[in-house]
C-alpha positions as CSV (number, residue, x, y, z in Angstrom):
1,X,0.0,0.0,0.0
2,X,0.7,3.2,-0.6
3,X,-0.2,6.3,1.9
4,X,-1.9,9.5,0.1
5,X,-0.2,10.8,3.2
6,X,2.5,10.2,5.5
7,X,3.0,12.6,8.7
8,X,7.0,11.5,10.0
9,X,7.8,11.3,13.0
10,X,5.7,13.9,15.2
11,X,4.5,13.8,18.8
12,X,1.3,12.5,18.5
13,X,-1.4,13.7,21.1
14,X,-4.8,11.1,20.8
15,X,-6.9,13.0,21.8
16,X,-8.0,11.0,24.9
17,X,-6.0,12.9,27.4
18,X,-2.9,10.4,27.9
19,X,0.4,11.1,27.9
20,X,1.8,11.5,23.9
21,X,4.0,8.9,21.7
22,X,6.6,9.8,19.0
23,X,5.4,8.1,15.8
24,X,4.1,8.5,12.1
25,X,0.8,8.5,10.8
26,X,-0.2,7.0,7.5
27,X,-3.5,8.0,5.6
28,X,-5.2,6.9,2.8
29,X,-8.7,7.9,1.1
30,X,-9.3,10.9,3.9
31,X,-8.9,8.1,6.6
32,X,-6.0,7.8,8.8
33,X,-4.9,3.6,8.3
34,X,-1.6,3.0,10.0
35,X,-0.3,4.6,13.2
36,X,3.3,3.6,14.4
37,X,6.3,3.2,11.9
38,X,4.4,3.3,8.7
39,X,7.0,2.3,6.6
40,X,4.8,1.9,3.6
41,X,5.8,4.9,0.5
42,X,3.6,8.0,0.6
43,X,2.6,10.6,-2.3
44,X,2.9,13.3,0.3
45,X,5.0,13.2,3.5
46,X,4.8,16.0,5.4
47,X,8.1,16.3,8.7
48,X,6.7,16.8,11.8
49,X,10.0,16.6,13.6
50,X,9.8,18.7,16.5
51,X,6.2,19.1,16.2
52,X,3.0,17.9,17.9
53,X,0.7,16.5,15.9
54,X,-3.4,16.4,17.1
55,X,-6.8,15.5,15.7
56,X,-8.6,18.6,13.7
57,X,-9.9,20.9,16.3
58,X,-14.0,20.9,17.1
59,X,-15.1,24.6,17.2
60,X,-19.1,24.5,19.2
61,X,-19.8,28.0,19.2
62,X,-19.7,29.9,15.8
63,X,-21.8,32.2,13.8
64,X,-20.9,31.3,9.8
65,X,-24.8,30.4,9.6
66,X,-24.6,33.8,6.8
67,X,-20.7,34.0,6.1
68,X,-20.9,30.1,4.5
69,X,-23.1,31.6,2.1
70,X,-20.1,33.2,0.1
71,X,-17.2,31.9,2.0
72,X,-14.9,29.5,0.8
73,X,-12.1,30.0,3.1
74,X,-14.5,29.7,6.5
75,X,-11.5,32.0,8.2
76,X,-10.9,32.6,10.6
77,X,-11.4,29.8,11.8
78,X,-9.7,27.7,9.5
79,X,-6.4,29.6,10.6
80,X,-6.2,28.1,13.9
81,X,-6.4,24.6,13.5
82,X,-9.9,24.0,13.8
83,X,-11.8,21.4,11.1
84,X,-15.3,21.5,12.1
85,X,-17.3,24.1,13.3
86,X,-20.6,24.2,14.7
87,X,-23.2,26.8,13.9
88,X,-26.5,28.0,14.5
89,X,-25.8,29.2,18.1
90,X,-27.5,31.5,20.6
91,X,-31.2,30.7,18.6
92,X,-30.1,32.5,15.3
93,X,-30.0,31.6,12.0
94,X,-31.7,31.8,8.3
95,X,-33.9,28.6,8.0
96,X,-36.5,28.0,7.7
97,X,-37.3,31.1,5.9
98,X,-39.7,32.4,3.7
99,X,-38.7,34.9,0.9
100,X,-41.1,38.0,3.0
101,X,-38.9,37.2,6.3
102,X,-35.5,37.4,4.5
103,X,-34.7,40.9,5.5
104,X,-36.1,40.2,8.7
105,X,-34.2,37.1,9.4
106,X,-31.0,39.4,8.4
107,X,-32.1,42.4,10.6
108,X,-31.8,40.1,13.7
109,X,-28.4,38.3,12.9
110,X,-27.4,42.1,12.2
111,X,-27.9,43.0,15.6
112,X,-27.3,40.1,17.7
113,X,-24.2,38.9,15.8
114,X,-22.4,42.3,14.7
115,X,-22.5,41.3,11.0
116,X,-23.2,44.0,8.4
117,X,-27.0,43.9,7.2
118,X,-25.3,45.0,3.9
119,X,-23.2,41.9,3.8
120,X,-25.7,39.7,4.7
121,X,-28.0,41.4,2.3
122,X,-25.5,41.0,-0.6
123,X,-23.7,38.0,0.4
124,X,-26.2,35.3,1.3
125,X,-27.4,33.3,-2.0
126,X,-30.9,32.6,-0.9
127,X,-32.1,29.3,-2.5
128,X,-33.9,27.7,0.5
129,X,-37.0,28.0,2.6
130,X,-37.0,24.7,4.5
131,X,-33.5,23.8,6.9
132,X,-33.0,20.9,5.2
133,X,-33.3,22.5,1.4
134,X,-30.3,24.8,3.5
135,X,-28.1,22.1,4.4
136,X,-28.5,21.4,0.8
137,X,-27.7,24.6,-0.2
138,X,-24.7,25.1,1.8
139,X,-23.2,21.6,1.3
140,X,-23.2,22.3,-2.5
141,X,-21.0,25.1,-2.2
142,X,-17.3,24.6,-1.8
143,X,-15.3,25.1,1.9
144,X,-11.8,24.3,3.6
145,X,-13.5,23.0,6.8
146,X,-16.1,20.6,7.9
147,X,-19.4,22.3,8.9
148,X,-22.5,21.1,11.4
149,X,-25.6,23.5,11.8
150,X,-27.8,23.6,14.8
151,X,-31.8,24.2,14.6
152,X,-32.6,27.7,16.0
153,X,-35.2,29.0,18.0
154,X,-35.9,32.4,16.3
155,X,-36.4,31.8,12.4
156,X,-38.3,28.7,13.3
157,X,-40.9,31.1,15.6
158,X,-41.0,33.3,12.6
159,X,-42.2,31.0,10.2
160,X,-44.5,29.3,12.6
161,X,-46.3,32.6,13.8
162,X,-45.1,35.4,11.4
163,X,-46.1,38.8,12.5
164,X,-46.8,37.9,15.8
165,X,-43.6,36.2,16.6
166,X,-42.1,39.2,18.9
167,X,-41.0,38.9,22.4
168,X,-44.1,40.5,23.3
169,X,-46.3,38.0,22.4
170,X,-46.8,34.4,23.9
171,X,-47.1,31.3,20.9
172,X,-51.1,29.8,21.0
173,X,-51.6,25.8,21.1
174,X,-51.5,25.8,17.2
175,X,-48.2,27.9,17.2
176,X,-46.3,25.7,19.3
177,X,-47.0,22.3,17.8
178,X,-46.2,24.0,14.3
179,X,-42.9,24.8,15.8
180,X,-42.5,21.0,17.0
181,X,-42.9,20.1,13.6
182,X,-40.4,22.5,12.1
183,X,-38.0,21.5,14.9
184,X,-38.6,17.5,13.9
185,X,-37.9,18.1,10.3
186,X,-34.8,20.4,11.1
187,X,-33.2,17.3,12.9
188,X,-35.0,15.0,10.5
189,X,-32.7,16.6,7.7
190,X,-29.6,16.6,9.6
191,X,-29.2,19.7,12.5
192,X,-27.0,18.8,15.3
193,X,-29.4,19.7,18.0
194,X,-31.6,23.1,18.9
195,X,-30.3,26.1,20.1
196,X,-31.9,29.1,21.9
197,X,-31.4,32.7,23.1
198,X,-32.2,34.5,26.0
199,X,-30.2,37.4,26.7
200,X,-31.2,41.1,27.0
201,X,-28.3,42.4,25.2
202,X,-28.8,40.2,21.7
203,X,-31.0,42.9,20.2
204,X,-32.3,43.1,16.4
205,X,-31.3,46.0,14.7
206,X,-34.4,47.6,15.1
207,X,-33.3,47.6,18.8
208,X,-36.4,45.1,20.0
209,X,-35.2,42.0,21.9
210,X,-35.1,38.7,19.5
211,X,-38.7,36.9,18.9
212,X,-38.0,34.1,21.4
213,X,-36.0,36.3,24.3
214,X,-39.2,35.6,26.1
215,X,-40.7,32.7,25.0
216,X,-42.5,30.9,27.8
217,X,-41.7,27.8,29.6
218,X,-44.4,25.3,27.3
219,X,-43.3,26.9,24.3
220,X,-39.3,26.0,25.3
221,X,-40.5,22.4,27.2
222,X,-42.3,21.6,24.2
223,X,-39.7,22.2,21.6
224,X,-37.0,20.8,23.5
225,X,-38.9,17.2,24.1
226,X,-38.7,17.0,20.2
227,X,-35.6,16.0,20.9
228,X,-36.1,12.9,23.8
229,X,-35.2,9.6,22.4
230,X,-33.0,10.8,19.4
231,X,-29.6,9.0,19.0
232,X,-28.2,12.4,18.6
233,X,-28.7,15.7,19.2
234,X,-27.9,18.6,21.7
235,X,-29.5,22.0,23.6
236,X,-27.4,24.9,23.6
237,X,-28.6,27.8,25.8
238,X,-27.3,31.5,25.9
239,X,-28.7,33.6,29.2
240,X,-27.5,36.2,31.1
241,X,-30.7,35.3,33.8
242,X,-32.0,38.5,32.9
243,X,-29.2,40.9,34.2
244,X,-30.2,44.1,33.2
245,X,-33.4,44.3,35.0
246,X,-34.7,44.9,38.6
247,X,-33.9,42.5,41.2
248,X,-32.7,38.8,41.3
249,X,-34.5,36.5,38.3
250,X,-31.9,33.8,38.5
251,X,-33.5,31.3,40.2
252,X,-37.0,31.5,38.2
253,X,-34.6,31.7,35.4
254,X,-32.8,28.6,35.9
255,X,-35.9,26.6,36.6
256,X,-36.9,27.2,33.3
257,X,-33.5,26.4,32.0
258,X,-33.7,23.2,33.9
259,X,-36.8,22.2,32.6
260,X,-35.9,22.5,29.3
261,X,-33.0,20.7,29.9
262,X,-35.0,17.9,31.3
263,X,-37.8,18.0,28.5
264,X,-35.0,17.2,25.7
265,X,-32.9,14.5,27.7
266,X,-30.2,15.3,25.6
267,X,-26.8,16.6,26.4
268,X,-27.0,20.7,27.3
269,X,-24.5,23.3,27.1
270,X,-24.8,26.8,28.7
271,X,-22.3,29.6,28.4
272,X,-20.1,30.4,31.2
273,X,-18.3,33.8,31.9
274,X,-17.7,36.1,34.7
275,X,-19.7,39.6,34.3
276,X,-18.5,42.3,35.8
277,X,-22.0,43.4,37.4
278,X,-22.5,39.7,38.7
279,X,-19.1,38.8,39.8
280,X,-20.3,36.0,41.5
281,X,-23.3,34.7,38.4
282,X,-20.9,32.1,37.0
283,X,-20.1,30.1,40.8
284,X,-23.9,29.7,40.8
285,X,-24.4,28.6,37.6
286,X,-21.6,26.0,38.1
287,X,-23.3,24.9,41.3
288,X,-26.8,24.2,39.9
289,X,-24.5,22.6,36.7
290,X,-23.4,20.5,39.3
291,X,-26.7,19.6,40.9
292,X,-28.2,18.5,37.7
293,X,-25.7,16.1,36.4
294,X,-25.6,14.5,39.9
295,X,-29.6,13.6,39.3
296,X,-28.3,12.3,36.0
297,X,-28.9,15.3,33.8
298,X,-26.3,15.6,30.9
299,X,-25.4,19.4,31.8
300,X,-22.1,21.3,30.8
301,X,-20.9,24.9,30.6
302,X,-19.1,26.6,27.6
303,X,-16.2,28.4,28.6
304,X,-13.7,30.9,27.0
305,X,-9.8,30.5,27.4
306,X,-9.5,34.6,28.3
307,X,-11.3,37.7,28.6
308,X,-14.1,37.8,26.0
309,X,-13.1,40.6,24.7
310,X,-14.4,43.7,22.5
311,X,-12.1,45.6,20.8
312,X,-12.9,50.0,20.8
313,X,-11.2,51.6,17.7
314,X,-12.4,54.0,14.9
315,X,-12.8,51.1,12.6
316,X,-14.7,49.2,15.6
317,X,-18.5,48.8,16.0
318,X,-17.6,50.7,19.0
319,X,-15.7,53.1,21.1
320,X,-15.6,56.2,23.5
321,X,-16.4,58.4,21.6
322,X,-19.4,57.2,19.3
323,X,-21.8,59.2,21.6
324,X,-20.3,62.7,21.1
325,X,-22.5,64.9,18.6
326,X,-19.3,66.4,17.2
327,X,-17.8,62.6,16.5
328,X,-20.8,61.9,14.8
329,X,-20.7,64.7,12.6
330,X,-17.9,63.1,11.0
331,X,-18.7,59.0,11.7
332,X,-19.5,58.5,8.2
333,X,-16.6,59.9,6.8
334,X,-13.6,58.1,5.5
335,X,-10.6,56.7,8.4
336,X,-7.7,58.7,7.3
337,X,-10.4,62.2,6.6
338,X,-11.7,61.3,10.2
339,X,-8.5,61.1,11.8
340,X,-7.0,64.4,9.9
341,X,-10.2,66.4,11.3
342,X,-9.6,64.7,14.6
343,X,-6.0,65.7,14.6
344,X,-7.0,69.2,15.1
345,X,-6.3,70.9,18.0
346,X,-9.8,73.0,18.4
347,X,-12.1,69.4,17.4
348,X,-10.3,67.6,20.0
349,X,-10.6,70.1,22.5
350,X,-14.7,71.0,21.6
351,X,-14.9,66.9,21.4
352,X,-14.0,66.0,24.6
353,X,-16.0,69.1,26.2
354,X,-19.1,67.5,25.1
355,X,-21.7,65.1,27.1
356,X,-22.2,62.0,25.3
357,X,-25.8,61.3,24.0
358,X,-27.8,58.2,24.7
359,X,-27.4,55.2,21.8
360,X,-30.0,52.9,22.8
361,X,-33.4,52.7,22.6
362,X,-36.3,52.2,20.0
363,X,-34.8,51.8,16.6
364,X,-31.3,51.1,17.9
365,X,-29.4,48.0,18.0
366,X,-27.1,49.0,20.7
367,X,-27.9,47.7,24.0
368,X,-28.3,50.0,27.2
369,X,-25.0,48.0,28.3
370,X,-22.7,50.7,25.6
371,X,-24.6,54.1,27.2
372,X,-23.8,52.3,30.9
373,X,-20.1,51.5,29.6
374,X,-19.8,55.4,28.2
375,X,-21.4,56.8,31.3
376,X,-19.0,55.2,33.4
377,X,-15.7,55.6,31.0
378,X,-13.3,56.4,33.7
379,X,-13.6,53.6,35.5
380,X,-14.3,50.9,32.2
381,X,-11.0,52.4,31.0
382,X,-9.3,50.7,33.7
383,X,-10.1,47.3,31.5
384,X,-8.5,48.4,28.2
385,X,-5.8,47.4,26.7
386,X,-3.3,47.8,24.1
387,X,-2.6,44.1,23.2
388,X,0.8,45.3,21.3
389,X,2.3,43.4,17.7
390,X,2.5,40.3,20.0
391,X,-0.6,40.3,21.8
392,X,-1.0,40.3,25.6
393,X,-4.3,39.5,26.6
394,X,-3.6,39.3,30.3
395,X,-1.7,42.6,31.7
396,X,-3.2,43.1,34.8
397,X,-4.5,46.5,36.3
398,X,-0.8,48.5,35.9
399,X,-1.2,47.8,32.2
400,X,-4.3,49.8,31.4
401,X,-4.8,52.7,29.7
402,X,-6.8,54.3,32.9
403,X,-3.7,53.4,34.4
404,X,-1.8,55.0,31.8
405,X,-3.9,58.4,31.8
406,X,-3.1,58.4,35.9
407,X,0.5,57.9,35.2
408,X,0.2,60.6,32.2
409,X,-1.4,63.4,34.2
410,X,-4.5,63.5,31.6
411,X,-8.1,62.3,31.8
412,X,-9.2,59.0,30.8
413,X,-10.9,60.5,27.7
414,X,-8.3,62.3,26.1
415,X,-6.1,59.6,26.8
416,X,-8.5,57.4,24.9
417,X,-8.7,60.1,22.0
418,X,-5.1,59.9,21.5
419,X,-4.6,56.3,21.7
420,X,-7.4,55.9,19.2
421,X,-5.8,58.0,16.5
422,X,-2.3,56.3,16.7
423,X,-1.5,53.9,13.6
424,X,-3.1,56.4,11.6
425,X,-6.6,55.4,13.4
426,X,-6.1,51.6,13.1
427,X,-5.5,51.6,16.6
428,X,-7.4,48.9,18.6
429,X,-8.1,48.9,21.9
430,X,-9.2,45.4,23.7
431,X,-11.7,45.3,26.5
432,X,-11.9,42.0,28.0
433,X,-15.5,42.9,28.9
434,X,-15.9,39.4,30.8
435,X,-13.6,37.1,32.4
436,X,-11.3,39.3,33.9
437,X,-12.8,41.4,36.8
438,X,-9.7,41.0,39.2
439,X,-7.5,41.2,36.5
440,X,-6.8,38.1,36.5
441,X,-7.4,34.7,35.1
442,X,-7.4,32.5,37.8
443,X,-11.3,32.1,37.8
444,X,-10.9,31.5,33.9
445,X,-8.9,28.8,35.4
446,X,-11.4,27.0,37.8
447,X,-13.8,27.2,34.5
448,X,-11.4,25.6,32.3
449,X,-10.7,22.4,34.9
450,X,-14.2,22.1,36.2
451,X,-15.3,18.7,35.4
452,X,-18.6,19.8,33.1
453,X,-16.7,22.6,31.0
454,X,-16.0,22.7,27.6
455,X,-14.4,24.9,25.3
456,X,-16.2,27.3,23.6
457,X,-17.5,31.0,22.8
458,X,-15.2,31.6,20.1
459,X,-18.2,33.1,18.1
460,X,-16.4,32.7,15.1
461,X,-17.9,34.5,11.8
462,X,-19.8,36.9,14.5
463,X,-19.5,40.3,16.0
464,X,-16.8,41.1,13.0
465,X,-16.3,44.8,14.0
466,X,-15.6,44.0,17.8
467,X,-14.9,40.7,18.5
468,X,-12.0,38.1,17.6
469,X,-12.2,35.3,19.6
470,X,-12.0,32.8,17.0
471,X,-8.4,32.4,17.9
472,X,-9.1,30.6,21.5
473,X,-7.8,27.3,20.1
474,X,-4.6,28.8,19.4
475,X,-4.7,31.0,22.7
476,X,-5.4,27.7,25.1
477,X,-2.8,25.7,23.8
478,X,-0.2,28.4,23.9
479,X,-1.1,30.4,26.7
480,X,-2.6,27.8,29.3
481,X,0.1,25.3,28.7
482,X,3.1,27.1,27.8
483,X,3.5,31.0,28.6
484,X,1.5,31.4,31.7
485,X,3.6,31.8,34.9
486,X,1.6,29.2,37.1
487,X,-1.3,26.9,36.8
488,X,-0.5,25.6,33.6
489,X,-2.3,22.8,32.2
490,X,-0.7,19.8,30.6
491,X,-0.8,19.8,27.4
492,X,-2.7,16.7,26.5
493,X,-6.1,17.9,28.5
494,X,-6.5,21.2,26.3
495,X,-6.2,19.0,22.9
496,X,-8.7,16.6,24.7
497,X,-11.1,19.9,25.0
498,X,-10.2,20.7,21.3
499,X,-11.3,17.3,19.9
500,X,-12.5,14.3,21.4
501,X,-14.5,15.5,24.3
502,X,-16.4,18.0,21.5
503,X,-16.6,15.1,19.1
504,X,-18.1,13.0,22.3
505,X,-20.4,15.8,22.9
506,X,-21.6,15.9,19.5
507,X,-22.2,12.2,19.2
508,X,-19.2,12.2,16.3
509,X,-17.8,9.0,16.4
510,X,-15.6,9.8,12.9
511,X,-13.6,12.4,14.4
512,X,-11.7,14.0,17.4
513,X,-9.0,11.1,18.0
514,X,-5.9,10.0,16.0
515,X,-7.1,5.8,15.5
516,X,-6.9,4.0,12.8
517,X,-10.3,4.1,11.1
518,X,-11.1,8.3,11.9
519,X,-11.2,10.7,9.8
520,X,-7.9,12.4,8.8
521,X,-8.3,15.6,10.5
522,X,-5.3,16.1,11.7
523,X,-3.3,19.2,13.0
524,X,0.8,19.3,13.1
525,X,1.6,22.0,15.0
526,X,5.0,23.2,15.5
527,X,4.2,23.9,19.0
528,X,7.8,25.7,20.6
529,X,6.6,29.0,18.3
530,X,3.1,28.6,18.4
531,X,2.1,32.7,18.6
532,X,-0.6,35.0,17.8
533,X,-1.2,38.5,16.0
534,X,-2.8,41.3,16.6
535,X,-6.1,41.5,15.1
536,X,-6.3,43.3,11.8
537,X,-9.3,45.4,10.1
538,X,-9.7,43.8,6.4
539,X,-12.6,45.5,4.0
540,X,-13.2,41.5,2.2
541,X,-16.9,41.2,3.3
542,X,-19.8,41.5,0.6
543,X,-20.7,45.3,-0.1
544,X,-17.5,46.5,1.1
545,X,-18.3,45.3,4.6
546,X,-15.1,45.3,7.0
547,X,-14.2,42.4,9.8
548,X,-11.3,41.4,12.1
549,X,-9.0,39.0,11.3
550,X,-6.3,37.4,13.0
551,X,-2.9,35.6,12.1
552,X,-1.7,32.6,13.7
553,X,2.4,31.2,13.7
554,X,3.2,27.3,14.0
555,X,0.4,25.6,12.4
556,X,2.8,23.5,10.2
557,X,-0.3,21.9,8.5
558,X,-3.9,21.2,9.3
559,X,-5.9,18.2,7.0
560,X,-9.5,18.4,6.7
561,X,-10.2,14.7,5.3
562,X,-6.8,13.8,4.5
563,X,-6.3,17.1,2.4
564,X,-3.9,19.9,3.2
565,X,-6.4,23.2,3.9
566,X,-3.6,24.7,5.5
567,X,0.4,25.1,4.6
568,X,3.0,26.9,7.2
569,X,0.4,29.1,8.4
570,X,-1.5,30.2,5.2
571,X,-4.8,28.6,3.7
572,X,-4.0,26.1,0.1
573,X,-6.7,26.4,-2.5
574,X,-8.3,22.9,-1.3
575,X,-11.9,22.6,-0.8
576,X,-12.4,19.6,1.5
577,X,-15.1,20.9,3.7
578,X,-18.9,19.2,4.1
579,X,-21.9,19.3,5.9
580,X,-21.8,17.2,8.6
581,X,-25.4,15.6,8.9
582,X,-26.8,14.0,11.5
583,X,-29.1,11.1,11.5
């Protein structure tokens, strides 16, 4: 025999959390067949001397539900080892769909997700109405990486109840079991599971909260037990239990969680992170985690490897000074005509003297959380960061630019002003707005080793004008088992995150482990100068549209079904990527 493949001589990491052996891998038609000396010839032999070499990373929280419409590439994702993404998160998504509730459908990813409307608009090649005529759709088209959907809450209340599916209005009888039969034909087709949102800041860009934010506990109970008795399938919930309203809801939130939970006996996933206004949320959330998968419920938490952070700039969704009339005077303007009108001496000074103006409210996608955030500037600024050409996501209190301003003798603001305008106004400022409110990330580190966590949040294909996080693959292995001062984590239990305990998750029993048999997804990974860069601003989206990317070092090569996707850190021209359907 003859390998299509041969990886020489790497340190091979199973996936199943033991200790690593040196050896080589042989593969042949996308599988991997001989693990050990391999003698046998190969067409291809790639040297991993030096280098560790890991199953294709499992990414379980993403947002390309729009992006695979015209995306090839599926960066960045693709960039940082991972092979198969999961989308459809947080409820959102475009099927089903019916051609009146297109622009609708777009106007809620637009303001939940961060993704241009004019993008979406131009971008998506509509083709579909039922989820699995999407699948179909998006399976035909060509892509680097592997791709699983999830079933979502929101476009399936839309087509079941049209005009009347707004968070102000509870589904009838009729509604919900047209919504059970939506859900059944969703998984019928292929979904991975259901997903559903219930957070107060994931608003539409009309600035109402999403159709299902307050969908009631039959309506969630009786989608969710759609799912009892499947083979596969899985619940993934976002909720911030209601945060930004008057008194404690956790507990009556929960019990709804729980119940829902319970209705779809099914393996659940929650998202996990440490808010700054409910320091203490995430240790209760764990507890009753805890509580549930002692009674035998399959519970876990989603967790992030850092701060999840949201990046402030004037190419940015955000920043300080979006909410000063003067600024947007000039907001629509080109970058480099902005920054030579902000340049001047007389706008900065008239800038800065003014009172910001309030952002949210009716016909606004931005949440209350940005006017809190601007009201209290002087003390938020004591959270952001410049990350610097080799980015430092963990710098502590000294290294802020409040810090900075104190050290400076100049307010916060102008501080803020200048910072924004250095690069020639490509200047981004990170704001690890959760995870890191004692500077710190030794709670990150209790959620990363819990027993029910998994990795997740990345968000990839989402929030492109203030998020980035796509890179946690690359961030956990480097980071949490290399450059951190203390509580690192061997190496072996991060890759076990990255791939077979997602795969398990999932129910894939093709992927996430180096055996003989699996899938060739395979990462080699030249470990020693694994590194990241600093995000970047790139104009490549539909209509002009504008997103961060990122740049990894050290991923010698990444196969997606035996086929090279990625070469010494930049994407090939090959196309392995499918759906990944479920029955």
């Amino acid at each position: 025999m003859t390998f299509d493949v041969k990886i020489r001589n790497g340190l091979v990491f199973d996936g199943d959390g033991g200790e690593p052996r040196r050896a080589d891998i042989g593969v042949k038609a996308g599988r991997i067949a001989e693990i050990g000396a391999c003698a046998a010839q190969a067409d291809r032999v790639i040297d991993a001397e030096g280098a560790i070499v890991t199953p294709g990373f499992i990414d379980l929280h993403t947002h390309y539900d729009g992006q695979i419409s015209w995306d090839e590439e599926m960066r960045p994702s693709v960039n940082f080892g991972v092979t198969t993404v999961l989308m459809g998160n947080c409820g959102v998504g475009f099927a089903p769909v019916r051609p009146a509730d297109h622009d609708r459908l777009i106007r809620l990813m637009e303001g939940v997700e961060d993704i241009p409307g004019t993008a979406l608009h131009e971008g998506i090649r509509w083709g579909w109405e039922s989820f699995g005529e999407y699948l179909s759709a998006i399976d035909a088209l060509p892509h680097t990486i592997d791709f699983a959907a999830m079933a979502v809450h929101d476009p399936i209340r839309v087509y079941a109840m049209g005009e009347r599916a707004t968070f102000r209005e509870q589904a009838r009888e009729d509604d919900i079991r047209l919504m059970q039969g939506l859900l059944k034909e969703a998984l019928d087709a292929g979904a991975a599971g259901f997903s559903i949102g219930r957070s107060d800041i994931h608003r539409t860009a009309d600035g109402d909260w999403t159709p299902s934010s307050e969908a009631g506990r039959e309506e969630l109970v009786a989608l969710a037990s759609v799912m009892r008795g499947r083979k596969h399938g899985v619940l993934q919930i976002v909720n911030d239990f209601n945060l930004e309203r008057p008194g404690d809801q956790f507990g009556e939130e929960f019990a709804l969680v729980e119940a829902f939970a319970r209705a779809g006996g099914r393996p659940t996933s929650i998202s996990l992170m440490q808010r700054d206004f409910a320091p203490d949320q995430w240790k209760r959330i764990l507890k009753e985690t805890e509580r549930l998968n002692a009674d035998g419920v399959d519970f876990r938490v989603q967790v992030a490897p850092r701060g999840i952070g949201v990046f402030n700039g004037l190419q940015c969704t955000m920043h300080p000074l979006m909410a000063r009339p003067l600024y947007q005077m000039i907001k629509d303007k080109p970058l480099d005509e902005r920054v030579r009108i902000m340049r001047d001496p007389d706008f900065k000074r008239r800038c800065l003297a003014e009172a910001p103006v309030k952002l949210a409210g009716p016909g606004s996608s931005v949440p209350p959380i940005v006017d809190a955030l601007i009201a209290g500037i002087g003390l938020v600024a004591n959270k952001f960061y410049r990350l610097g050409e080799a980015p430092d996501y963990d710098q502590g209190a000294d290294g802020s630019l409040g810090a900075e301003a104190r050290r400076d003798g100049v307010s916060v603001m102008e501080k803020l002003y200048d910072v924004m305008l250095e690069r020639d106004g490509k200047q981004l400022i990170y704001f690890p707005i959760y995870n890191y409110t004692e500077f710190s990330y030794d709670n990150v580190h209790k959620m990363l080793t819990h027993p029910n966590a998994m990795l997740g949040l990345s968000d990839g294909g989402a929030h492109v004008g203030t998020i980035c996080d796509a890179s946690f693959p690359a961030y956990l292995l480097s980071y949490w088992t290399r450059d951190r001062a203390d509580h690192r984590i061997p190496l072996a239990r991060p890759v076990q995150m990255l791939t077979a305990d997602a795969a398990d998750y999932l129910a894939l029993g093709d992927r996430g482990r180096l055996k003989v048999g699996m899938r060739a997804d395979i990462n080699v990974i030249a470990y020693e100068r694994l590194r990241l860069e600093s995000p970047r601003m790139v104009k490549d989206l539909p209509a002009g549209g504008q997103r961060l990317l990122q740049d990894a070092h050290g991923f010698r090569s990444t196969l997606v079904n035996g086929v090279e996707v990625v070469h010494n850190d930049q994407v090939t021209d090959a196309r392995p990527g499918r759906l990944v359907r479920f029955d």
